[in-house]
Residue frames as qw, qx, qy, qz and C-alpha x, y, z in Angstrom:
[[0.456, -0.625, 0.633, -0.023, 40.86, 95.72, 63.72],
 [0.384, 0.501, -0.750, -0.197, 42.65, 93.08, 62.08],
 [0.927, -0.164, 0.086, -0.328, 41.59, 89.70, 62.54],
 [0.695, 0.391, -0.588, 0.135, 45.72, 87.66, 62.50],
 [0.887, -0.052, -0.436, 0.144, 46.80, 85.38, 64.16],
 [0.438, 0.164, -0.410, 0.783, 49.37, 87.49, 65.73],
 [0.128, 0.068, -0.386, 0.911, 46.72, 89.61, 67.39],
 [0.641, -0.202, 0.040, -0.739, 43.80, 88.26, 68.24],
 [0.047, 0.207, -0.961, 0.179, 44.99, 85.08, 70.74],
 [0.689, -0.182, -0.135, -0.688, 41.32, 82.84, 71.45],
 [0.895, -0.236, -0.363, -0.109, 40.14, 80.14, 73.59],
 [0.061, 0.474, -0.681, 0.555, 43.26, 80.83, 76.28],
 [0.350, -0.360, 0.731, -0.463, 43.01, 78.23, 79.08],
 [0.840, 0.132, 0.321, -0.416, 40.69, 75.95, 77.17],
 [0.826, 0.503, 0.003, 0.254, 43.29, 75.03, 73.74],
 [0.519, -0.285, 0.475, 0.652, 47.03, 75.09, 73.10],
 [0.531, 0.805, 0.229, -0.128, 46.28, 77.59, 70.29],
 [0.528, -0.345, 0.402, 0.663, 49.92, 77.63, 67.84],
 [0.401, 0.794, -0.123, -0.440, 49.47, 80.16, 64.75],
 [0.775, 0.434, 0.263, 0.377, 50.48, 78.23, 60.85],
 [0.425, 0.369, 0.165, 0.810, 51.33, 81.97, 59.81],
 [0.180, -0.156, -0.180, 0.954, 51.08, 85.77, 60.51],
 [0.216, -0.056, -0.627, -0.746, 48.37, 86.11, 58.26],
 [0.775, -0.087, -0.179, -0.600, 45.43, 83.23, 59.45],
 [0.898, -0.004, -0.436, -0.053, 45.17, 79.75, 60.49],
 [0.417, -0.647, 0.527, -0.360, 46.19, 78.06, 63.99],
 [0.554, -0.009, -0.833, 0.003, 46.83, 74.41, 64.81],
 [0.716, -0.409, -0.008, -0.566, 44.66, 73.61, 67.93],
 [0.167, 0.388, -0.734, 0.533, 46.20, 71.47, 71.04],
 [0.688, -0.574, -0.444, -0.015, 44.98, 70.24, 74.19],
 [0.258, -0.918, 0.176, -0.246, 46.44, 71.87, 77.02],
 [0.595, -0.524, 0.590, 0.153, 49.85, 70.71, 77.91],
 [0.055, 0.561, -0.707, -0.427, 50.60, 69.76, 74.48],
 [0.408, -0.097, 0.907, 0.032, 48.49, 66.83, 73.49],
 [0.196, -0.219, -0.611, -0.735, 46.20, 66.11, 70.60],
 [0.646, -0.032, 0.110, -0.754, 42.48, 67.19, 71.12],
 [0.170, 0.251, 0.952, 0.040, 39.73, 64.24, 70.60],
 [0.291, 0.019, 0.006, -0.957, 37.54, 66.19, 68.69],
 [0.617, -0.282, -0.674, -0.292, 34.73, 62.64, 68.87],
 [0.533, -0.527, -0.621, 0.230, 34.64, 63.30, 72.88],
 [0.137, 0.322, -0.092, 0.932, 34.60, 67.30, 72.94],
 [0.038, 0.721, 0.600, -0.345, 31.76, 68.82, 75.49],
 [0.366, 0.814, 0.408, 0.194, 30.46, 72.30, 74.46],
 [0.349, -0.878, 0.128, 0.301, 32.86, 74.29, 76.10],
 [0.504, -0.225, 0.595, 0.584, 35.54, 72.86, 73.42],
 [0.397, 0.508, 0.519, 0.561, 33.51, 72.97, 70.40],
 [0.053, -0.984, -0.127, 0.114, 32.89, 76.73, 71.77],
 [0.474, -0.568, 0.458, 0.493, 36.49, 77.31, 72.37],
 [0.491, 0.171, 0.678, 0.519, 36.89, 76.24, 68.06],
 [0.307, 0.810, 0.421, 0.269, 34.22, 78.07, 67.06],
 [0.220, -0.923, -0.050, 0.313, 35.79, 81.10, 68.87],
 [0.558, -0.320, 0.586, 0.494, 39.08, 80.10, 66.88],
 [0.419, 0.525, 0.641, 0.371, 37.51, 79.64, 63.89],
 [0.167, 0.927, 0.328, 0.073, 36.31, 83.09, 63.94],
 [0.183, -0.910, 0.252, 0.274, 39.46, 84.78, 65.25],
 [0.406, -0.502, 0.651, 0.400, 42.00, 82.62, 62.94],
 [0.449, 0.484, -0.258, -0.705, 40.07, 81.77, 60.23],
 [0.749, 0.338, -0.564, -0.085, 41.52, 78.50, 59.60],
 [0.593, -0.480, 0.581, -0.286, 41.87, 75.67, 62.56],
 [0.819, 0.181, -0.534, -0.108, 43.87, 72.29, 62.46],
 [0.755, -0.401, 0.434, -0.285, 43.53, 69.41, 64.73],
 [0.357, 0.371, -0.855, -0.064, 46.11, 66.72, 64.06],
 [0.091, 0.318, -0.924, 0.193, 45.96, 63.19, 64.89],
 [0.554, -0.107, 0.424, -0.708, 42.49, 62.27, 64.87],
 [0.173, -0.002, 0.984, -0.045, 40.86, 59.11, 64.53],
 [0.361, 0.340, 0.185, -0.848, 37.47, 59.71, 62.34],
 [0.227, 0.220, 0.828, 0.463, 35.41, 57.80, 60.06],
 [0.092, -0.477, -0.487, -0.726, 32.16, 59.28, 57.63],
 [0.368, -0.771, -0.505, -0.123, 29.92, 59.61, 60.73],
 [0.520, -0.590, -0.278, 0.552, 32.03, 61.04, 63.09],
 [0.199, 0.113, 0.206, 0.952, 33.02, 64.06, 60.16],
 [0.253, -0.570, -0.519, -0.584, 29.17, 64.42, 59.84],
 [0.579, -0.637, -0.465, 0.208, 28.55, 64.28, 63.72],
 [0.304, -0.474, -0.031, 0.826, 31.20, 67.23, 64.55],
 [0.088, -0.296, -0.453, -0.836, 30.17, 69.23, 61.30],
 [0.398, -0.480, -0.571, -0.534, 26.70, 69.17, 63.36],
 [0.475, -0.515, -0.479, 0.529, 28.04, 70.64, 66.08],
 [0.121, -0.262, 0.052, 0.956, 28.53, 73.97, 64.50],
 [0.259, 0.300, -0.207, -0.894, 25.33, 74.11, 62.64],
 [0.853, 0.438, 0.265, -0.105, 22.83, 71.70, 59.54],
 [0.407, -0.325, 0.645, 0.559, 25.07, 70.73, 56.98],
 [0.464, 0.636, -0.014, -0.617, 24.66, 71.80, 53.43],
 [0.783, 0.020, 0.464, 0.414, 25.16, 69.18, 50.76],
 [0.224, -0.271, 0.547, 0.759, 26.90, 70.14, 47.60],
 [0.699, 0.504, 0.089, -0.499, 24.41, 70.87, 44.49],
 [0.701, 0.558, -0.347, -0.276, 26.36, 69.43, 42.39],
 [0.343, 0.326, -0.868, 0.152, 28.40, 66.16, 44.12],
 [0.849, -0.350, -0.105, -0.382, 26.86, 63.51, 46.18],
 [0.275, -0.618, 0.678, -0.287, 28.09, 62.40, 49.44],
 [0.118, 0.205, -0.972, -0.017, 28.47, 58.61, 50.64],
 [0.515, -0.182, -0.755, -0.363, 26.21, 55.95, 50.98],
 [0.497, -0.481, -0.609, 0.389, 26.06, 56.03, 54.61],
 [0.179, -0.709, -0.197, 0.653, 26.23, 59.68, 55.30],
 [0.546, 0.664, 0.425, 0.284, 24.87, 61.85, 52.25],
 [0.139, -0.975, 0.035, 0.169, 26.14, 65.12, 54.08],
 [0.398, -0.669, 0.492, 0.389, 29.80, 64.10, 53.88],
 [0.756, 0.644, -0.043, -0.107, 31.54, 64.22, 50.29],
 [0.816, -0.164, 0.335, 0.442, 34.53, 61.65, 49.72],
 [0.201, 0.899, -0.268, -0.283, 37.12, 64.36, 48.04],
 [0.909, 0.018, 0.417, -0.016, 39.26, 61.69, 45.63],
 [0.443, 0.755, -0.352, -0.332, 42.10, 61.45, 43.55],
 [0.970, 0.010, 0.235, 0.067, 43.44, 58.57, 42.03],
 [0.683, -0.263, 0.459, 0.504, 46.89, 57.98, 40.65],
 [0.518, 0.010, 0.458, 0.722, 45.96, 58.49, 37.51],
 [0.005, 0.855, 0.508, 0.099, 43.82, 61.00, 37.32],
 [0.461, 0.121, -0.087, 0.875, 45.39, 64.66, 36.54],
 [0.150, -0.397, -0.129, -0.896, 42.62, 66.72, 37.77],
 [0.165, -0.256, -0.729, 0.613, 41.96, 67.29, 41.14],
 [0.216, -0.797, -0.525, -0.205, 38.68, 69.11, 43.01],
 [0.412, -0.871, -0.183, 0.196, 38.66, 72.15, 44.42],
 [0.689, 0.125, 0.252, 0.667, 41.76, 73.77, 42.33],
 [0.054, 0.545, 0.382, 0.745, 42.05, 76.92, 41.85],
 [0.071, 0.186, 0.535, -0.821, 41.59, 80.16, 44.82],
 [0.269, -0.548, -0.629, -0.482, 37.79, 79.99, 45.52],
 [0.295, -0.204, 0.553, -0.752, 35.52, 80.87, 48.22],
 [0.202, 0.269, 0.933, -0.126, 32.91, 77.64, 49.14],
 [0.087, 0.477, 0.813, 0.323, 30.15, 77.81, 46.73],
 [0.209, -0.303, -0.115, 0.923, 29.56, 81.29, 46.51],
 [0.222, -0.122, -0.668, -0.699, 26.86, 80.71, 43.97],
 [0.267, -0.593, -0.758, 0.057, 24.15, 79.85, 46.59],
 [0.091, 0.747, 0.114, 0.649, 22.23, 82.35, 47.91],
 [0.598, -0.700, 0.356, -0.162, 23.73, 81.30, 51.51],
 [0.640, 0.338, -0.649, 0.233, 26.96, 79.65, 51.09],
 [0.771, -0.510, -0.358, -0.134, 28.07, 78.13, 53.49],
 [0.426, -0.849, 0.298, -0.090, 29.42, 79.65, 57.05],
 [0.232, -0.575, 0.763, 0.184, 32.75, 76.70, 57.09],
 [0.844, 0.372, -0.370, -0.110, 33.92, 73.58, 55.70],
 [0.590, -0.490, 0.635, -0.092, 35.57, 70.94, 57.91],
 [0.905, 0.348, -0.197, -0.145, 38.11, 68.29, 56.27],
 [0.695, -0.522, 0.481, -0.111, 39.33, 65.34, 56.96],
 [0.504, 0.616, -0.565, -0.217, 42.32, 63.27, 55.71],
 [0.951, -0.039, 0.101, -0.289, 41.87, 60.03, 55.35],
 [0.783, -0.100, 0.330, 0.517, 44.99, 59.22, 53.09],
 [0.020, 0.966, -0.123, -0.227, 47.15, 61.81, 51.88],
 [0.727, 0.626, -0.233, 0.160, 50.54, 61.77, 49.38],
 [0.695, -0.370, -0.206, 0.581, 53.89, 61.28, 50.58],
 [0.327, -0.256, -0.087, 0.906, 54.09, 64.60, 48.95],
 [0.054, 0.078, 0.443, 0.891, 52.50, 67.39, 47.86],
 [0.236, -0.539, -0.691, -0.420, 48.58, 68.28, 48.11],
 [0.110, -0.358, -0.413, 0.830, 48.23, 70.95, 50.29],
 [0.132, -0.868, -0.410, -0.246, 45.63, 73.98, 50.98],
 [0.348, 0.164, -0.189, 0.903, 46.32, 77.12, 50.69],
 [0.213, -0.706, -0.663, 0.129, 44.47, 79.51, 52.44],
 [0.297, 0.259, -0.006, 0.919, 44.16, 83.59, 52.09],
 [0.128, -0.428, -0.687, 0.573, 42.80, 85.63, 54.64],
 [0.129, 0.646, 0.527, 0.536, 39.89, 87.94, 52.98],
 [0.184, -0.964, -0.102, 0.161, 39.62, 90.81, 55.91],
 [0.499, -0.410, 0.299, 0.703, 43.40, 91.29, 55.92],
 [0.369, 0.168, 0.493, 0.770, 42.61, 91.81, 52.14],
 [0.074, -0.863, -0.426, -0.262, 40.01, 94.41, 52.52],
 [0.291, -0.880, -0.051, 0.373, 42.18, 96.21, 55.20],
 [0.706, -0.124, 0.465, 0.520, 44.80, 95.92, 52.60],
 [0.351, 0.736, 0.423, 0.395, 42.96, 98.20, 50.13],
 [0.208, 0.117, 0.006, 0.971, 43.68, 101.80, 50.18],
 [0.206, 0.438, 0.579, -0.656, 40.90, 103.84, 52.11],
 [0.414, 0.409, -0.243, -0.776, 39.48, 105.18, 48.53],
 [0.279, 0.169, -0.895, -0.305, 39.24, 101.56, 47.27],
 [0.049, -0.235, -0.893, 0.381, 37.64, 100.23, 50.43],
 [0.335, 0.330, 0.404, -0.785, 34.95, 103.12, 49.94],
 [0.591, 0.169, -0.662, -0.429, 34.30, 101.82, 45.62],
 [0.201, -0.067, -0.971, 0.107, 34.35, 98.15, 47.47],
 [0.177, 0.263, 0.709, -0.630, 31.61, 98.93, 49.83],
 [0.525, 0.433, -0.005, -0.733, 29.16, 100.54, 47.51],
 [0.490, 0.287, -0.620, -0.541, 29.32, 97.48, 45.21],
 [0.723, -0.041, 0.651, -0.228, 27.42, 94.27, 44.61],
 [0.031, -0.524, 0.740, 0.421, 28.48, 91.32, 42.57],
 [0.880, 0.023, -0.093, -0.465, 26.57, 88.67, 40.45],
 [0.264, -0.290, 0.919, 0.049, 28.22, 84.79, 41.45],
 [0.732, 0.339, -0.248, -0.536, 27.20, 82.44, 39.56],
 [0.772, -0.140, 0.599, 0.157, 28.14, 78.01, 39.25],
 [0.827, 0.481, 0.239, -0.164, 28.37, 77.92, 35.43],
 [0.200, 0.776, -0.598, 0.012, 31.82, 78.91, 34.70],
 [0.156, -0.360, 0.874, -0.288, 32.78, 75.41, 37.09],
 [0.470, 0.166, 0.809, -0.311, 29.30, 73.18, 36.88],
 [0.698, 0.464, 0.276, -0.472, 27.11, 73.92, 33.79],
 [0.789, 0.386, 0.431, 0.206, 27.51, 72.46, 30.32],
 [0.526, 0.695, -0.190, 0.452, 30.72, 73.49, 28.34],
 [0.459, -0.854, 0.144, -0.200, 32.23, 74.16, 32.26],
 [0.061, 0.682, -0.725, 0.078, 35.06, 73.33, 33.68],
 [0.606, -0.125, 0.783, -0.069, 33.92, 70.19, 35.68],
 [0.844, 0.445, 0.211, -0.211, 31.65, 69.25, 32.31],
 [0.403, 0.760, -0.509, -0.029, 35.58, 69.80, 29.81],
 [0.028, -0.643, 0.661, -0.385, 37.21, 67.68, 32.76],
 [0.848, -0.194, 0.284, -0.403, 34.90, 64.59, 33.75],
 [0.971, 0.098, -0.194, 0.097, 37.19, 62.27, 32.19],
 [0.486, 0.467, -0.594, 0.439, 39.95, 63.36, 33.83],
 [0.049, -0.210, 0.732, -0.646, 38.63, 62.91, 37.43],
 [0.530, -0.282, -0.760, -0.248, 36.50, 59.66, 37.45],
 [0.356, -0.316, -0.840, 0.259, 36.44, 59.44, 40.99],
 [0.113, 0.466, 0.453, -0.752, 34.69, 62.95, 41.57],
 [0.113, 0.342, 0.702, 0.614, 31.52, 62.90, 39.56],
 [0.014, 0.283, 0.171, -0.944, 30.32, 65.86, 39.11],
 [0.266, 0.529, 0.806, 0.012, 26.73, 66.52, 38.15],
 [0.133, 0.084, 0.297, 0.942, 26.22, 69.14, 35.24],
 [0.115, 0.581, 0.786, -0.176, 23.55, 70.65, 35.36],
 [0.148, 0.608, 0.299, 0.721, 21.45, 73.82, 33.38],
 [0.408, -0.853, -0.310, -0.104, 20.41, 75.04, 36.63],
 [0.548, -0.508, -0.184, 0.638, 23.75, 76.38, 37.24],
 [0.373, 0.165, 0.022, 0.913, 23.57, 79.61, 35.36],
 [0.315, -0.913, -0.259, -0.027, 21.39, 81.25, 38.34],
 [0.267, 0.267, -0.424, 0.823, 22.87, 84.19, 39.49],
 [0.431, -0.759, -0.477, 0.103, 22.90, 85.57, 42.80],
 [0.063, -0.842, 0.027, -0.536, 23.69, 88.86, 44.20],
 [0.761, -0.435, -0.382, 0.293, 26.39, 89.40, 46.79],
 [0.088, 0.992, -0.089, 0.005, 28.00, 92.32, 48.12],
 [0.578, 0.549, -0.451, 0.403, 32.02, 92.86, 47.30],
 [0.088, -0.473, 0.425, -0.767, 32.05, 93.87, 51.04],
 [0.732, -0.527, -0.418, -0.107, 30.34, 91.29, 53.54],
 [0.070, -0.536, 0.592, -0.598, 30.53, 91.77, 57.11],
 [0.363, 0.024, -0.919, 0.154, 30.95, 88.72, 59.19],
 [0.497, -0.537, -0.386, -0.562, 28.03, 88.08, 61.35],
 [0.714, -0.647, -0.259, 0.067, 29.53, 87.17, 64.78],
 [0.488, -0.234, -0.031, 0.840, 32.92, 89.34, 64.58],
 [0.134, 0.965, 0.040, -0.220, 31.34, 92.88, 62.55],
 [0.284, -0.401, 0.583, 0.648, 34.89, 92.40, 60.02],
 [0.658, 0.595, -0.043, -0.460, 34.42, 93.41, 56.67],
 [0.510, -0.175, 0.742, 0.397, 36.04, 91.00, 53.97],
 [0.129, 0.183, -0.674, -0.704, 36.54, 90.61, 50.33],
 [0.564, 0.095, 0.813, -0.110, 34.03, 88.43, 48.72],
 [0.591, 0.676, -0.246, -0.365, 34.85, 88.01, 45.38],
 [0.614, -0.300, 0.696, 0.220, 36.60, 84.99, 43.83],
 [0.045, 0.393, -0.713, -0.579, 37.75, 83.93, 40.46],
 [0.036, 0.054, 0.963, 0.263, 35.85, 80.95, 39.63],
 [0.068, -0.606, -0.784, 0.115, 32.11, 82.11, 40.78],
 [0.075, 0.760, 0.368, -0.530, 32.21, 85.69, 40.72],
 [0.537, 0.534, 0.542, 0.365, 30.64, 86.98, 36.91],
 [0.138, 0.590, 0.141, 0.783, 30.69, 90.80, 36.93],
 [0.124, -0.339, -0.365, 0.858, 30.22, 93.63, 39.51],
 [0.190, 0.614, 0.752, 0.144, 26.81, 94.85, 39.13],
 [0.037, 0.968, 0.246, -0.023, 25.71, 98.28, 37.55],
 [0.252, -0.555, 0.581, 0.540, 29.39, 98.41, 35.74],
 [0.462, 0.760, -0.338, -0.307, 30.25, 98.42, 32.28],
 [0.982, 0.093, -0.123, 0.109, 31.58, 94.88, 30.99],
 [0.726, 0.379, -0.326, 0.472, 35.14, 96.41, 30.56],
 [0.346, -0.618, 0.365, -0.605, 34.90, 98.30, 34.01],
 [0.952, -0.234, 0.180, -0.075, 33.59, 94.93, 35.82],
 [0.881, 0.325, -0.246, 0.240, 36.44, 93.15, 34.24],
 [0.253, 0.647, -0.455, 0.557, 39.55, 95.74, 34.84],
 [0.625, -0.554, 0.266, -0.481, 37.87, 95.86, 38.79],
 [0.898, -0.211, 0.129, -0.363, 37.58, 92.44, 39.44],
 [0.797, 0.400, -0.256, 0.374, 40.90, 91.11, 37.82],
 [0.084, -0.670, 0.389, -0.626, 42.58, 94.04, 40.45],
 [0.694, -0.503, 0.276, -0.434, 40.34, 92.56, 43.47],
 [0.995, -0.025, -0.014, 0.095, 41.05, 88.52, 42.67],
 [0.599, 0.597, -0.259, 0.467, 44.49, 89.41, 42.23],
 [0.088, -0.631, 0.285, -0.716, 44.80, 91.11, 45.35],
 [0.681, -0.469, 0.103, -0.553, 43.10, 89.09, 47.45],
 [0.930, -0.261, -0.019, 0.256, 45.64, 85.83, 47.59],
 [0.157, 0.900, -0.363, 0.184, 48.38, 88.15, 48.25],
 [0.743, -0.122, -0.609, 0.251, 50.94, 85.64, 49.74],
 [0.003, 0.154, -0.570, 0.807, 50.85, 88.34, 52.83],
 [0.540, -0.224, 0.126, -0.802, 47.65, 87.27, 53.40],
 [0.899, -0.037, -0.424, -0.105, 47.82, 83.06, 53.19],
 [0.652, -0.471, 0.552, -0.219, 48.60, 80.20, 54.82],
 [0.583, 0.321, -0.696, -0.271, 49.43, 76.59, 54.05],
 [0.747, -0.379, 0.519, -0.167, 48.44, 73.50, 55.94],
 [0.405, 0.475, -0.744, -0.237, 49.75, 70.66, 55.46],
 [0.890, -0.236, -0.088, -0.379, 47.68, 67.26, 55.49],
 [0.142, -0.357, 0.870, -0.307, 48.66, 64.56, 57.55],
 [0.488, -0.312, -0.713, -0.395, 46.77, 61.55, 58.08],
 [0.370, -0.465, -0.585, 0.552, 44.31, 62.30, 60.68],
 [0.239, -0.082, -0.076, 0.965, 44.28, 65.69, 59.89],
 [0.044, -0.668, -0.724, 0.165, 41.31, 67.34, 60.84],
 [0.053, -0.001, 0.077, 0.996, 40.99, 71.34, 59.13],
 [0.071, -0.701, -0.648, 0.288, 38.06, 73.62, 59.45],
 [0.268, 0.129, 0.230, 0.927, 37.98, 76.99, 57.45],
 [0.078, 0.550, 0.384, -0.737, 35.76, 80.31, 57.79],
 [0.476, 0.375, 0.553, 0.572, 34.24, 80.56, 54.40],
 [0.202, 0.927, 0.246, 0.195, 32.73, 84.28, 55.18],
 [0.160, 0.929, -0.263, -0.207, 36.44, 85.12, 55.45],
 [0.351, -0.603, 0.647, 0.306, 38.38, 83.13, 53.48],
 [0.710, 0.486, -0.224, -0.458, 39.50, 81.72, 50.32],
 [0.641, -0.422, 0.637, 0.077, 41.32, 78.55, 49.60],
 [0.568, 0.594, -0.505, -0.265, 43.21, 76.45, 46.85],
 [0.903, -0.156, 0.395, -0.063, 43.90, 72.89, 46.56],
 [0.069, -0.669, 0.621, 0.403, 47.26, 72.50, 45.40],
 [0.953, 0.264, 0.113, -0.101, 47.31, 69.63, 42.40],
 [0.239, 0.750, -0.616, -0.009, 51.35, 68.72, 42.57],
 [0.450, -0.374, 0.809, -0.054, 51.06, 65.38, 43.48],
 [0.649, 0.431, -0.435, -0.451, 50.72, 63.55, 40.09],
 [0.721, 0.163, -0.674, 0.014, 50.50, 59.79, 40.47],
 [0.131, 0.030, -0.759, 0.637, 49.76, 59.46, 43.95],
 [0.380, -0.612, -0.604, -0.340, 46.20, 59.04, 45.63],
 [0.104, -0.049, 0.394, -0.912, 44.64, 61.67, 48.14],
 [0.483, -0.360, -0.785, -0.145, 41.63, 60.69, 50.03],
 [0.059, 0.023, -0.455, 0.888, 39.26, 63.19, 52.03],
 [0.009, 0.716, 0.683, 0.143, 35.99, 63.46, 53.54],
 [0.048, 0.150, -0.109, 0.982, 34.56, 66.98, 53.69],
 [0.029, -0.500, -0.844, -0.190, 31.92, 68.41, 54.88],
 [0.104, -0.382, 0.072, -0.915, 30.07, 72.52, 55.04],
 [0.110, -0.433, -0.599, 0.664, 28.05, 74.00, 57.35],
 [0.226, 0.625, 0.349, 0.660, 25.51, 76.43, 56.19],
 [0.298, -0.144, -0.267, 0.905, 25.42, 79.71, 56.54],
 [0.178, 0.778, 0.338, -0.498, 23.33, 83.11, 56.41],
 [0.580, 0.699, 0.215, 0.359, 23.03, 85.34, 53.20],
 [0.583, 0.276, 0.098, 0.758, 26.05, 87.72, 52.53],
 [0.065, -0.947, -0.269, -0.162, 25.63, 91.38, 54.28]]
């Protein structure tokens, strides 16, 4: 069964649940139309999210009022938080990483459709972020729903998908000669820590099935996934160019749009995302923080 917005309504009587798109992603309410408080939720709310979370993929809570602890404190309602291997959070709260462009700085974080650090051998289950200060224009997140793109395949495709596993890897984006390592002078304020230890692979299947819904989803992504294992270089290639392609179909995204205040939350074991870079000369200011998760199955 399909996992969109349009048919698969969640939390009824507890949230004002309003669908972004057709596709994924909801904005989140209080009943009768006001903004949540997501710093004075009991468990029955953060239940009511998680249930969202799983059926929409993507959840935003306007209007909130949040500083470094309070991101970390809700983030640790759904789970431990995972830091980043390769960025380091704040001084007060290592969990939460200050996401940062400056004016002049032409190279943003988190560009480019990924899926959250696919390179571990548990990435992590979401990512919750908060906007602190935000352009008058520009700097959205897209989002693309990864079951939709599995049902999206053709039944012969979906059976190739299943049978394969893929190697991910950080080095294309973290190790030495990478992207962040090519790019560190254009984005002072997110220092990124190269490192040799990022050309472990791990092993994931093309096919993961979510662990508290049973949906299958892509899980492949441009920036982290290296080859499809027990394929031929120019096989892996042809494949994988098809799949990444396929998978940010715009019938399968969203788009939020930040606000200050804006509180988002995303399903990384179905979903990718992109961090639009179109506000040149303007400063954007988020804290983020993941959740971990379980290993790919």
């Amino acid at each position: 069964m399909s996992t969109t917005a349009a048919q698969q309504p969640a939390a009824e009587g507890v949230l004002d649940v309003r669908p972004l798109a057709g596709a994924l992603g909801v904005e989140l309410w209080a009943v009768g139309g006001g903004p949540l408080d997501v710093n004075s939720l009991d468990d029955a709310g953060c239940a009511a999210i998680r249930e969202a979370l799983c059926a929409y993929h993507v959840v935003v809570i306007r209007d909130q009022q949040m500083d470094e602890a309070d991101v970390a404190r809700f983030g640790r309602r759904f789970g431990e938080l995972e830091r980043h291997p390769y960025l380091g959070g704040t001084s007060a709260e290592p969990d939460v990483v200050p996401i940062i462009k400056e004016p002049h700085e032409t190279v943003n974080f988190g560009g480019g459709w990924h899926s959250e650090m696919s390179f571990l051998p548990c990435p992590p289950m979401a990512t919750a972020l908060f906007a602190v200060e935000v352009p008058r224009f520009g700097g959205d997140t897209l989002f693309a729903n990864q079951q939709a793109a599995y049902l999206g395949l053709s039944d012969t495709m979906k059976r190739i998908a299943e049978g394969l596993t893929a190697m991910h890897s950080a080095a294309s984006q973290y190790g030495r000669g990478g992207d962040s390592d090519r790019h560190s002078s254009d984005r002072g304020s997110m220092a990124v820590d190269v490192s040799d230890e990022a050309q472990a692979t791990v092993t994931h299947p093309v096919v993961r099935t979510h662990p508290e819904t049973g949906a299958k989803a892509l899980y492949v992504n441009r920036p982290f996934t290296e080859a499809i294992s027990s394929m031929r270089r120019n096989e892996s290639k042809a494949l994988l160019e098809m799949l990444w392609a396929h998978s940010v179909h715009e019938q399968f995204t969203c788009r939020v749009r930040w606000e200050p205040g804006t509180f988002t939350m995303w399903d990384n074991r179905s979903v990718q995302h992109y961090a639009l870079n179109d506000y040149h000369g303007q400063r954007r200011h988020m804290l983020r923080v993941t959740i971990a998760g379980d290993r790919p199955r």
